[in-house]
C-alpha positions as a Markdown table, in Angstrom:
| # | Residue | x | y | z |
|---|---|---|---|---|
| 1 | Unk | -34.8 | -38.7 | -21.8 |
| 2 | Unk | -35.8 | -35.6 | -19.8 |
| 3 | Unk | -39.6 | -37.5 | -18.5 |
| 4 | Unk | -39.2 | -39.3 | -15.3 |
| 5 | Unk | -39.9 | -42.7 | -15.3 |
| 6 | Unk | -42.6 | -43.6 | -13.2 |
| 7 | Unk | -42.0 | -47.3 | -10.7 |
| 8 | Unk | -44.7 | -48.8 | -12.3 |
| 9 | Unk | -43.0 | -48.4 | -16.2 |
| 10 | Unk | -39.7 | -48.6 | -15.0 |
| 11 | Unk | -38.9 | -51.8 | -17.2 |
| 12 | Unk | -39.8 | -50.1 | -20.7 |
| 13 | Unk | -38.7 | -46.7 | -19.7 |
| 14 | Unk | -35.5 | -47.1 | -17.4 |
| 15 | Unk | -32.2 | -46.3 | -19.0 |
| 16 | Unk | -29.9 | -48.2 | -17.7 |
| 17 | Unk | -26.1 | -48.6 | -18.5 |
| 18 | Unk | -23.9 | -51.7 | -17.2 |
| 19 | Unk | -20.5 | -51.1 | -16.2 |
| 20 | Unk | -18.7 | -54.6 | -16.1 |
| 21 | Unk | -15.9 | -55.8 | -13.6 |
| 22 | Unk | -12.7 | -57.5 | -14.6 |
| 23 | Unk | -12.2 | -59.9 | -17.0 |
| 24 | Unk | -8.0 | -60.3 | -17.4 |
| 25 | Unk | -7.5 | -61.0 | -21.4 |
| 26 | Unk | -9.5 | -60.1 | -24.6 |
| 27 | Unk | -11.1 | -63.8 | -25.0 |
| 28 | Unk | -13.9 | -62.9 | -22.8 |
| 29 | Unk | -16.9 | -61.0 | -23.8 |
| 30 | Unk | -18.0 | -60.1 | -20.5 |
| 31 | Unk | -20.9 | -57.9 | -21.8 |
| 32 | Unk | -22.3 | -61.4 | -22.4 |
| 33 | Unk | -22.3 | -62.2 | -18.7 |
| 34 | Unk | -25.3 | -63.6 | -16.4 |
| 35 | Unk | -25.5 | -59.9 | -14.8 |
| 36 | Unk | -25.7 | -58.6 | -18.3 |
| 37 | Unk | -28.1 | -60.9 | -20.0 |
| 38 | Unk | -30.4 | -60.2 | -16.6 |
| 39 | Unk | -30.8 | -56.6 | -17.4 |
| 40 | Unk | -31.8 | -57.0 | -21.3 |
| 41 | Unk | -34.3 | -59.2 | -20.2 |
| 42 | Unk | -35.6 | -56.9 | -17.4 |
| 43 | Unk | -35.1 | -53.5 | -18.9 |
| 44 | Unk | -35.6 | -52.7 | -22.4 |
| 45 | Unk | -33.3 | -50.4 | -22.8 |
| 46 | Unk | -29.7 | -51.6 | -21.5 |
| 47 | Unk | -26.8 | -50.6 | -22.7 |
| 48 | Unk | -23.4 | -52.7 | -22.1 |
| 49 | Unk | -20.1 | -51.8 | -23.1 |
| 50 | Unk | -17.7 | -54.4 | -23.9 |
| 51 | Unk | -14.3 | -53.7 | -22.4 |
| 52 | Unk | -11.5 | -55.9 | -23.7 |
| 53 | Unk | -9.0 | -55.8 | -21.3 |
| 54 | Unk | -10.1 | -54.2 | -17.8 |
| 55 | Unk | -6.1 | -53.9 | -16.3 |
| 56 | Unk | -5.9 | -50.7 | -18.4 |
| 57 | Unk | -7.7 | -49.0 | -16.8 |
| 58 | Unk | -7.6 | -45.6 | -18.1 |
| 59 | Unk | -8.7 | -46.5 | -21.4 |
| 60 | Unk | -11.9 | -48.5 | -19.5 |
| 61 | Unk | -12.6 | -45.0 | -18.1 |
| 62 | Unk | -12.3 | -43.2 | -21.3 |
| 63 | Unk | -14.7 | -46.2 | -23.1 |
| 64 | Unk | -17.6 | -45.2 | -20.3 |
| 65 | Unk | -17.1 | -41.7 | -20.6 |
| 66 | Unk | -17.9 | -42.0 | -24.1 |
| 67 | Unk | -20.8 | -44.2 | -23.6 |
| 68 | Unk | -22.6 | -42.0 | -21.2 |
| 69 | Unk | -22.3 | -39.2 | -22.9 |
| 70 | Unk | -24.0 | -41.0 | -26.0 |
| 71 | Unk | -26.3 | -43.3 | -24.4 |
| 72 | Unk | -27.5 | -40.7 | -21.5 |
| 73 | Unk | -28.8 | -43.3 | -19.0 |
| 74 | Unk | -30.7 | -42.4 | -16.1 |
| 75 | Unk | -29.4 | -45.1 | -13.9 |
| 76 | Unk | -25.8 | -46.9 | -13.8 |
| 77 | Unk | -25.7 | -50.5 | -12.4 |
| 78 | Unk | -21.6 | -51.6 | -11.9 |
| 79 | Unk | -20.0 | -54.5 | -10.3 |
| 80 | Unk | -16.4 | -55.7 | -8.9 |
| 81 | Unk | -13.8 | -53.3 | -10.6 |
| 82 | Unk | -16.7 | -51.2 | -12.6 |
| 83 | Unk | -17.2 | -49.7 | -9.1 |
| 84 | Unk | -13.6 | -47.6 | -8.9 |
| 85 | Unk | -14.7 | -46.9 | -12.6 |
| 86 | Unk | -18.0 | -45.3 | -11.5 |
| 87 | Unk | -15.8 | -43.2 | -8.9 |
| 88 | Unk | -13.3 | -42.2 | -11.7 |
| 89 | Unk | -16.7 | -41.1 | -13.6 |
| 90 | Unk | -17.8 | -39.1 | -10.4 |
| 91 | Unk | -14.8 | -37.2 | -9.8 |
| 92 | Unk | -14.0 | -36.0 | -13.5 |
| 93 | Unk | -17.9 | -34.7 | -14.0 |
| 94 | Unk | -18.9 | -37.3 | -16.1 |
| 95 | Unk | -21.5 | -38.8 | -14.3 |
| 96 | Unk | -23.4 | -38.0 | -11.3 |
| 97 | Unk | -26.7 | -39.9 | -11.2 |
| 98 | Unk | -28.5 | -42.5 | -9.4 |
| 99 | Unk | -26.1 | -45.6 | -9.2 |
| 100 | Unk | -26.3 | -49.4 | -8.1 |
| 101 | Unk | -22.5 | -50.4 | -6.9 |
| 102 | Unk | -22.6 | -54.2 | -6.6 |
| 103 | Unk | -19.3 | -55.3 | -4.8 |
| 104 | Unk | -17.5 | -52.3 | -5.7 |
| 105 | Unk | -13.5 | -53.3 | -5.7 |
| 106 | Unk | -12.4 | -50.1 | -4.3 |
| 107 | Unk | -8.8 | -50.0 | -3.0 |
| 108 | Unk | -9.0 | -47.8 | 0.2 |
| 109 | Unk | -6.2 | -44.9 | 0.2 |
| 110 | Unk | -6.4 | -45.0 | -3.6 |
| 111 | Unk | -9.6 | -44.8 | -4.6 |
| 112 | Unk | -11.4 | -41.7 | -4.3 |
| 113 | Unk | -15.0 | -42.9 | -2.9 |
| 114 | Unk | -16.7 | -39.5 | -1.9 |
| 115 | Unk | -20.0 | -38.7 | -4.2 |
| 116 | Unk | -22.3 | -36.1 | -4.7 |
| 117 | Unk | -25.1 | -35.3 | -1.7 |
| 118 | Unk | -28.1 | -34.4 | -5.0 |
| 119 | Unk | -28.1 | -38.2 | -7.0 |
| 120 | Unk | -28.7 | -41.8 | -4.7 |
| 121 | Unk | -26.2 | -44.5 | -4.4 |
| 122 | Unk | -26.7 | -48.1 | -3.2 |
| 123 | Unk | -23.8 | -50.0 | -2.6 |
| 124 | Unk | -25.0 | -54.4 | -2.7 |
| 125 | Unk | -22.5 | -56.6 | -1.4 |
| 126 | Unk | -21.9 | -60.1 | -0.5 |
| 127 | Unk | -21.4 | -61.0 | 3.1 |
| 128 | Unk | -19.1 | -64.0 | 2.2 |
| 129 | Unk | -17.1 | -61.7 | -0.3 |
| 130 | Unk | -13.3 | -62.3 | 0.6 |
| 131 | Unk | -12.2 | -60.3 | -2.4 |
| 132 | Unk | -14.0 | -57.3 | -1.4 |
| 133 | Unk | -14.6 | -57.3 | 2.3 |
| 134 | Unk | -17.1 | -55.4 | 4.2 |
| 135 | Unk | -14.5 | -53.2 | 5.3 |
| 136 | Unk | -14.4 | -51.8 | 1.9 |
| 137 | Unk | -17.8 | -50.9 | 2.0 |
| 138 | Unk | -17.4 | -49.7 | 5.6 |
| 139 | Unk | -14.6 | -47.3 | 4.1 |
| 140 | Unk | -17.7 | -46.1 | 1.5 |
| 141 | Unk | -20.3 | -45.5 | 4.2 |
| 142 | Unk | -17.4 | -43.8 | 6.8 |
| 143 | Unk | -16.3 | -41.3 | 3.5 |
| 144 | Unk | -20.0 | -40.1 | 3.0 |
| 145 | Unk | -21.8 | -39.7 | 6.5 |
| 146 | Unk | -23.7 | -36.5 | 5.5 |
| 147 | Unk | -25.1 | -38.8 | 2.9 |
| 148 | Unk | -25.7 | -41.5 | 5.0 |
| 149 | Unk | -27.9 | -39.2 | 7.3 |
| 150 | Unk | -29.8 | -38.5 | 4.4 |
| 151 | Unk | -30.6 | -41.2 | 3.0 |
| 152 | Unk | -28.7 | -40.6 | -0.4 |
| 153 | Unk | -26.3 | -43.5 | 0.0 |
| 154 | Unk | -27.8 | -46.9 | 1.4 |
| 155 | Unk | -26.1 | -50.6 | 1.5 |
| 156 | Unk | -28.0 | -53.7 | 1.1 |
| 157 | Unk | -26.0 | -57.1 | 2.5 |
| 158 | Unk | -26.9 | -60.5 | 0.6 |
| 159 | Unk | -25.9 | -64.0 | 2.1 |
| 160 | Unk | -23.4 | -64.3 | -1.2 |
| 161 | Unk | -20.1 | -64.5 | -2.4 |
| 162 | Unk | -18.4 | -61.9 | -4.7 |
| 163 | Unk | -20.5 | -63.1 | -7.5 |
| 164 | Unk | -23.7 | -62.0 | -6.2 |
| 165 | Unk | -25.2 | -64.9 | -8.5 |
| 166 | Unk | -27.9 | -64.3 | -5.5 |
| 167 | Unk | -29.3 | -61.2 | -7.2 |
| 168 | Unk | -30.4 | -62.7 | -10.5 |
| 169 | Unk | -32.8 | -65.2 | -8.8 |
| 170 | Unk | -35.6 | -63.4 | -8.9 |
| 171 | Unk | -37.9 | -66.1 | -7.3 |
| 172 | Unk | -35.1 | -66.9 | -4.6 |
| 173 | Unk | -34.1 | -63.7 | -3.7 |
| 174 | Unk | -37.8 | -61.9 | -4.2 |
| 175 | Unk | -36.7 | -59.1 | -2.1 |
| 176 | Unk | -33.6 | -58.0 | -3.0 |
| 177 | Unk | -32.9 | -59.4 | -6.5 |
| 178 | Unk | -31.3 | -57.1 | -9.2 |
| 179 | Unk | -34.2 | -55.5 | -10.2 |
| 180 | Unk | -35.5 | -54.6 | -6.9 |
| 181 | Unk | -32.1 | -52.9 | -6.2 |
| 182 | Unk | -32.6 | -51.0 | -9.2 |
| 183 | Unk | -36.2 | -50.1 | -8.0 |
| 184 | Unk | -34.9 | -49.3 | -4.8 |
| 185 | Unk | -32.7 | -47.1 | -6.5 |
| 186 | Unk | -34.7 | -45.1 | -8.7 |
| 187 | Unk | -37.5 | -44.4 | -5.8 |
| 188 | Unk | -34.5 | -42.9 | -3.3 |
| 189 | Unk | -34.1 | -40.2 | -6.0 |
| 190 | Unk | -38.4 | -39.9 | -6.8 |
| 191 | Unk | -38.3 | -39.6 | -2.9 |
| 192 | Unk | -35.6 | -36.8 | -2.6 |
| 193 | Unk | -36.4 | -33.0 | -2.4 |
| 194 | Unk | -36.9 | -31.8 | -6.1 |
| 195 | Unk | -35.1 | -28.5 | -5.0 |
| 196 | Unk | -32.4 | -30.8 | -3.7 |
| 197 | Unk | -31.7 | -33.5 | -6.5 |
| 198 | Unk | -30.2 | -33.4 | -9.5 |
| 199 | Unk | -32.3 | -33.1 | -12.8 |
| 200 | Unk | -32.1 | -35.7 | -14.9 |
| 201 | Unk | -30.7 | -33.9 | -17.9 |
| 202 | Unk | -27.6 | -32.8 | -15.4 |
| 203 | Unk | -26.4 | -36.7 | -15.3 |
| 204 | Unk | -24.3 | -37.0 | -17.5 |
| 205 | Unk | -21.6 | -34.4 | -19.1 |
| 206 | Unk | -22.6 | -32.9 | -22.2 |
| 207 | Unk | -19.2 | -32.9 | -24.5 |
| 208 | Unk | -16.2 | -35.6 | -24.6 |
| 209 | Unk | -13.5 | -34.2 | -22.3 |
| 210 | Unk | -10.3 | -33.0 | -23.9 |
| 211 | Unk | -7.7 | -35.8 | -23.2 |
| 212 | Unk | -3.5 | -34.6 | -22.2 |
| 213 | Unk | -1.2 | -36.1 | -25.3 |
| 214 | Unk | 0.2 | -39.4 | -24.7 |
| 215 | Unk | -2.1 | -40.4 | -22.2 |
| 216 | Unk | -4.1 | -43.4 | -22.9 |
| 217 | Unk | -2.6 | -45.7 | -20.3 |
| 218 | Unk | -3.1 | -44.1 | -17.0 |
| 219 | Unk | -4.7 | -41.3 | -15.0 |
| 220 | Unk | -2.1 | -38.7 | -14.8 |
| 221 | Unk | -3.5 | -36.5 | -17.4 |
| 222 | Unk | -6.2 | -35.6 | -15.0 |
| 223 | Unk | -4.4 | -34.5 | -11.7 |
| 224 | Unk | -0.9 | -35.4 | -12.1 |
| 225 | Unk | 0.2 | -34.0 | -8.8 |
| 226 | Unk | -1.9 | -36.4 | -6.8 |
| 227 | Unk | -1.5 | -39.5 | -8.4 |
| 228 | Unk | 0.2 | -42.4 | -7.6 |
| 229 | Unk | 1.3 | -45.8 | -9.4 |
| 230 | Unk | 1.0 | -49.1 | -7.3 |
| 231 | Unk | 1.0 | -52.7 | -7.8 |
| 232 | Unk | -2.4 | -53.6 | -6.9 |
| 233 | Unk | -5.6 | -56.5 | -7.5 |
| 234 | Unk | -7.2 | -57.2 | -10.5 |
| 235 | Unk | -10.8 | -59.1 | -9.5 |
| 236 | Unk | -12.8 | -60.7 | -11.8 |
| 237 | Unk | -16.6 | -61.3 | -12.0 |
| 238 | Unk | -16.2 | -65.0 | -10.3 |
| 239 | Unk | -14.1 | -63.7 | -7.7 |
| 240 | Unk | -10.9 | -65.0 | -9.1 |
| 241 | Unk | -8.1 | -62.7 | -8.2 |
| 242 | Unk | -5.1 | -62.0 | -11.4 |
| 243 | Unk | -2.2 | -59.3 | -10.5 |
| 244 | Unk | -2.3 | -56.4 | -12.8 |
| 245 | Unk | -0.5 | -53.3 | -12.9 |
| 246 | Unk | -3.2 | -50.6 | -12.4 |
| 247 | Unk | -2.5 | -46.7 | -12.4 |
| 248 | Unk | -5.3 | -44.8 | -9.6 |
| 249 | Unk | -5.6 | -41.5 | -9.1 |
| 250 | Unk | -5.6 | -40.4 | -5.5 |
| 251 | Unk | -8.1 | -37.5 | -5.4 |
């Protein structure tokens, strides 16, 4: 885990872990979706995570925690609600390493969206998204500027919806397809100061963290005094929109 994979070996050595979006209900296996079933056939070692019911939340954080910590990837590749998951993952030390965000359904004023100045981030959106706007990538770029002057944290706009369907046409979208993101990705952090990045073995926590009794359901274990309960969104990989009760933690 601790060699660097080189651009060129990137499909047979890449690590890469696939945080889902929503998918309301246990009767969908969304590990088995078209975004999933493009990275095992483009990286040979993918890891997916199948999260029954994304509107608890809490426990979908707890299930990646796990799954970094035993999987170790080198790169994380999210989409729709797996983006405020990544940011949970940021923010309780679980994960700070090179990260694809594909329509990340961050709720501004709720979401915590800061990240780390030594590991790149590139945030892929749709341009015809109306359940996550541009603004909400805006609010992204306008919460990291020192990491937008360096380089750390790039965008990349597609002409797509919130399914980004766009990205998994590799001959129609030659340029900017899903694994050209991910190549994009990995060559920000070969291309950063090596005094200045983090090392690979630093990723990704080392030990499960301890977990507050009675807590499975929602974030207040972690900072109680700052977090807050609202009635908010649930999007789901199409872009179908189902009302959940979701507990945030405003860090």
């Amino acid at each position: 885990h601790n060699q660097i994979p080189s651009l060129q070996n990137l499909s047979s050595t890449l690590k890469v872990l696939f945080i889902h979006g929503g998918g309301y209900g246990v009767d969908r296996d969304l590990s088995q979706q078209p975004f999933a079933q493009y990275l095992r056939t483009h990286f040979e070692h993918t890891h997916i995570e199948h999260m029954t019911n994304t509107s608890e939340f809490e426990k979908c954080v707890r299930q990646q925690t796990k799954a970094i910590i035993e999987y170790r990837p080198h790169l994380i590749v999210c989409k729709s609600q797996g983006g405020p998951t990544l940011f949970q993952l940021l923010h309780r030390n679980i994960w700070c390493g090179p990260s694809v965000l594909c329509c990340p359904a961050i709720v501004p004023g709720i979401d915590n969206v800061t990240i780390a100045p030594d590991a790149p981030f590139l945030i892929v959106s749709g341009s015809k998204d109306v359940a996550v706007p541009l603004s909400r990538i805006d609010c992204i770029m306008e919460s990291n500027t020192e990491c937008v002057q360096n380089s750390t944290l790039q965008k990349c706009i597609v002409d797509d919806n919130h399914g980004l369907l766009t990205l998994l046409n590799d001959k129609q979208c030659a340029e900017h397809n899903l694994y050209k993101q991910i190549e994009k990705c990995w060559s920000m952090y070969l291309n950063m100061d090596m005094d200045k990045r983090r090392s690979i073995p630093l990723f990704t926590a080392d030990t499960l963290p301890v977990y507050a009794p009675n807590s499975e359901h929602n974030t207040q274990w972690f900072q109680a005094k700052n977090s807050g309960q609202r009635q908010s969104q649930q999007i789901d990989d199409s872009g179908g929109v189902c009302n959940c009760a979701r507990l945030c933690l405003i860090l």
